[in-house]
C-alpha positions as CSV (number, residue, x, y, z in Angstrom):
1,X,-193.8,63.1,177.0
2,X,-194.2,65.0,173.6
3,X,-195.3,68.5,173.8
4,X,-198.6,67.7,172.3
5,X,-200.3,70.9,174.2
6,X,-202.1,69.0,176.2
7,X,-201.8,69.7,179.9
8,X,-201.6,66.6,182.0
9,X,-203.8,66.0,185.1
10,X,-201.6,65.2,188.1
11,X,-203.3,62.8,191.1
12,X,-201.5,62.6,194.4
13,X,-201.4,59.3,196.1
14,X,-199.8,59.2,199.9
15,X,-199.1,56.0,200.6
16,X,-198.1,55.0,204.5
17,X,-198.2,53.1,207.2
18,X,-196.1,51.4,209.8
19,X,-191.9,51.2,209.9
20,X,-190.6,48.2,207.7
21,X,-194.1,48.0,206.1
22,X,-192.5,48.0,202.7
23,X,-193.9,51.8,201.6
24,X,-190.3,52.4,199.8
25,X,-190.5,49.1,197.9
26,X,-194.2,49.8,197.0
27,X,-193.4,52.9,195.4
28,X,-190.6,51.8,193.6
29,X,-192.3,48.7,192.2
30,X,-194.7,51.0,190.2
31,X,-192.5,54.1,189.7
32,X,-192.0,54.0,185.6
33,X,-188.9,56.9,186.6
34,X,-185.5,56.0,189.3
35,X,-188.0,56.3,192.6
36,X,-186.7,59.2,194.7
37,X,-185.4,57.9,198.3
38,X,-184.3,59.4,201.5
39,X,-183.0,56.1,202.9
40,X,-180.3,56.3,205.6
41,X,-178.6,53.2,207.2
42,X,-180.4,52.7,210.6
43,X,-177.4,53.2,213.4
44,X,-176.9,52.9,217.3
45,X,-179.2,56.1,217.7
46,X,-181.8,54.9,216.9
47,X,-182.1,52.1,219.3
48,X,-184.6,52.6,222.0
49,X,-186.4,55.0,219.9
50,X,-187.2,52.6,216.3
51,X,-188.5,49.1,217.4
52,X,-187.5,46.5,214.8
53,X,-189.2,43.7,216.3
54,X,-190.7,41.8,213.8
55,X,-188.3,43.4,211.4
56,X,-185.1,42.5,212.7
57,X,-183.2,42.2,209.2
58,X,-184.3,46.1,208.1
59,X,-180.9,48.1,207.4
60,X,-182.3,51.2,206.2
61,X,-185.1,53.3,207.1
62,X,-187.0,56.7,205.2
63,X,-186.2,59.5,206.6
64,X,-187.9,62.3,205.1
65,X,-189.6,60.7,201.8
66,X,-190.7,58.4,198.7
67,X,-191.8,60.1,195.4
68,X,-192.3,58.1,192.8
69,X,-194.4,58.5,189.3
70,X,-196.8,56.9,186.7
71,X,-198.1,58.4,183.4
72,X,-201.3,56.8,182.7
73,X,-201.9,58.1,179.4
74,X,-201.0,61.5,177.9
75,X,-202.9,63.7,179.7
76,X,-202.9,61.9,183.4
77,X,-199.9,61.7,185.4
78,X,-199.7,59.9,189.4
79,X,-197.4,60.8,191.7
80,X,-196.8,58.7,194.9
81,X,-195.4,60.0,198.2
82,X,-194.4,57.4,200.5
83,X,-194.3,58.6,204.2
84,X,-191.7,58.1,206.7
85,X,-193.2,55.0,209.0
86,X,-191.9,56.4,212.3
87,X,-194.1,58.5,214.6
88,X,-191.0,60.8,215.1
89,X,-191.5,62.4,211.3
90,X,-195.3,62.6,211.6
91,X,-195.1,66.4,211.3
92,X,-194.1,65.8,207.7
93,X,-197.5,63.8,207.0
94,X,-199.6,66.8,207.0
95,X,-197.6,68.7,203.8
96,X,-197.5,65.2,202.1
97,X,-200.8,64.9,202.3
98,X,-202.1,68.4,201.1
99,X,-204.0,68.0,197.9
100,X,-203.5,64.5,197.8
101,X,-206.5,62.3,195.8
102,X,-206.0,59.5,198.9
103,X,-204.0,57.4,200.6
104,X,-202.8,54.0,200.7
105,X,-202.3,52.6,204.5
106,X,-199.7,49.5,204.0
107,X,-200.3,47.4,206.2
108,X,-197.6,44.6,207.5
109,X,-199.8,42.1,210.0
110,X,-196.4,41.1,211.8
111,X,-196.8,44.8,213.4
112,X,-200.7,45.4,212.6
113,X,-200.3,48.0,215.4
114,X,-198.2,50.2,213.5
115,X,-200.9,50.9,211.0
116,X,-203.3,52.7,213.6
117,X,-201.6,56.0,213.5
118,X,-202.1,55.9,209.6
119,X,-205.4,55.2,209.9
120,X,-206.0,57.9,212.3
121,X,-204.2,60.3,210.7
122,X,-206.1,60.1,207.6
123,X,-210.0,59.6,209.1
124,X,-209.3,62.1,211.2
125,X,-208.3,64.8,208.3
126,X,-211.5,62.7,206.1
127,X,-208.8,61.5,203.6
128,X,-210.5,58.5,201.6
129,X,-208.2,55.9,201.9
130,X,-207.3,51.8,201.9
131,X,-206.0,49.5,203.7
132,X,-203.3,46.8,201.5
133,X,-201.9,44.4,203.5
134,X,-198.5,43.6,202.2
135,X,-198.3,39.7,201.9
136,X,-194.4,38.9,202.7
137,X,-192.5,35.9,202.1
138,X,-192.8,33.1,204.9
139,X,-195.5,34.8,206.9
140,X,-199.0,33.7,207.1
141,X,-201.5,35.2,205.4
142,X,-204.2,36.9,206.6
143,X,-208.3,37.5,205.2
144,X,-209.1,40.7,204.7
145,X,-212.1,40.7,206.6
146,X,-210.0,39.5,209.7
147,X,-207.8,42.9,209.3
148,X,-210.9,45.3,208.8
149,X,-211.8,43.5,212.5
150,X,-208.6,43.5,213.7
151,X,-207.6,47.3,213.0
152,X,-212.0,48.2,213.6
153,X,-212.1,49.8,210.1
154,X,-215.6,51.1,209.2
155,X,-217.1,48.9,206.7
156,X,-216.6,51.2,203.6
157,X,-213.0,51.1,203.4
158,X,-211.2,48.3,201.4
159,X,-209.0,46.0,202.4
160,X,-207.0,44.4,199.9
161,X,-204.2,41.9,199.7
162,X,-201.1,42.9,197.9
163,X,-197.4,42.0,197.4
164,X,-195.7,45.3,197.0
165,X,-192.3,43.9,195.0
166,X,-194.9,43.2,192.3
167,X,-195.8,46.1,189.5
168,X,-199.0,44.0,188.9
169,X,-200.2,43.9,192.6
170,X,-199.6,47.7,193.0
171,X,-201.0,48.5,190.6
172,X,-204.5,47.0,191.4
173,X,-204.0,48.8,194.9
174,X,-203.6,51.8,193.1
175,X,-206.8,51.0,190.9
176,X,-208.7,50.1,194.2
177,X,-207.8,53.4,195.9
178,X,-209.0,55.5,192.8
179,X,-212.4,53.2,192.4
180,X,-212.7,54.1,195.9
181,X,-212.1,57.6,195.7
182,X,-214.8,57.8,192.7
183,X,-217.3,55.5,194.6
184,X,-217.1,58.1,197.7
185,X,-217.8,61.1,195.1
186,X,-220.6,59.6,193.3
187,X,-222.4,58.4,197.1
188,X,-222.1,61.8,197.9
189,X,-220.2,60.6,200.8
């Protein structure tokens, strides 16, 4: 960015949700910079303690963090942190989430489970976020009404479809999170 003396407005987006959700890929399909990733190959120490049922062809897992970032225009820049999906590096999800704008739960409905500690985490601390449930190759596709009811969202959060290879499909997430975010400021909510 030039120096054009104009002081850019940074918005923090968390995005999280279950192990092998596809946070990592999310954040990298938007990223407009080399995402940042602290992916390690997953070993024998972590059997009995990471259950990759449903996700029995993941190799690599986050093990601290995602950052990624999009200018918008020249004064508004968003930065995305992608939590670790394990329940073992929740402790980190509390400084990831300080002064963030909201969050994105990803959502993978062959391990809709997983996504309850997100979702906890972040009504519990009254961070606005959304739901995205990332549609992957092969597996059926859900409604998103039949997710709100499956994972007893309160009404006012979205739930959205997404494919999180795709810059396009992020990028409405992204949109729908902010709308969101400005809906709950204007309702006084």
């Amino acid at each position: 960015m030039a120096d054009s003396g104009i002081v850019p407005d940074s918005i923090k987006i968390v995005v999280a949700g279950g192990f092998g959700a596809g946070k990592t890929t999310l954040v990298s399909a938007l990223s407009e910079v080399r995402s940042l990733h602290t992916e390690e190959e997953i070993t024998a120490e972590s059997v009995g303690v990471d259950d990759l049922s449903g996700v029995e062809n993941k190799s690599t897992t986050t093990v601290a963090l995602d950052f990624g970032r999009v200018t918008l225009d020249e004064r508004t820049v968003i930065y995305m942190f992608g939590t670790p999906g394990q329940g073992r590096f929740s402790f980190m999800w509390e400084e990831l989430t300080e002064g963030a704008l909201g969050a994105v739960v990803l959502a993978d409905t062959r391990r809709l489970d997983d996504s309850f500690t997100s979702i906890d985490f972040f009504e519990q601390r009254e961070v606005p976020f959304i739901v995205a449930v990332n549609c992957f190759d092969g597996f059926a596709s859900h409604e998103p009404e039949d997710v709100r009811v499956a994972l007893d969202l309160d009404p006012t959060v979205p739930v959205t479809l997404c494919d999180a290879r795709e810059r396009e499909s992020v990028k409405e997430v992204m949109i729908r999170l902010v709308t969101h975010v400005l809906e709950l400021e204007l309702s006084g909510a």
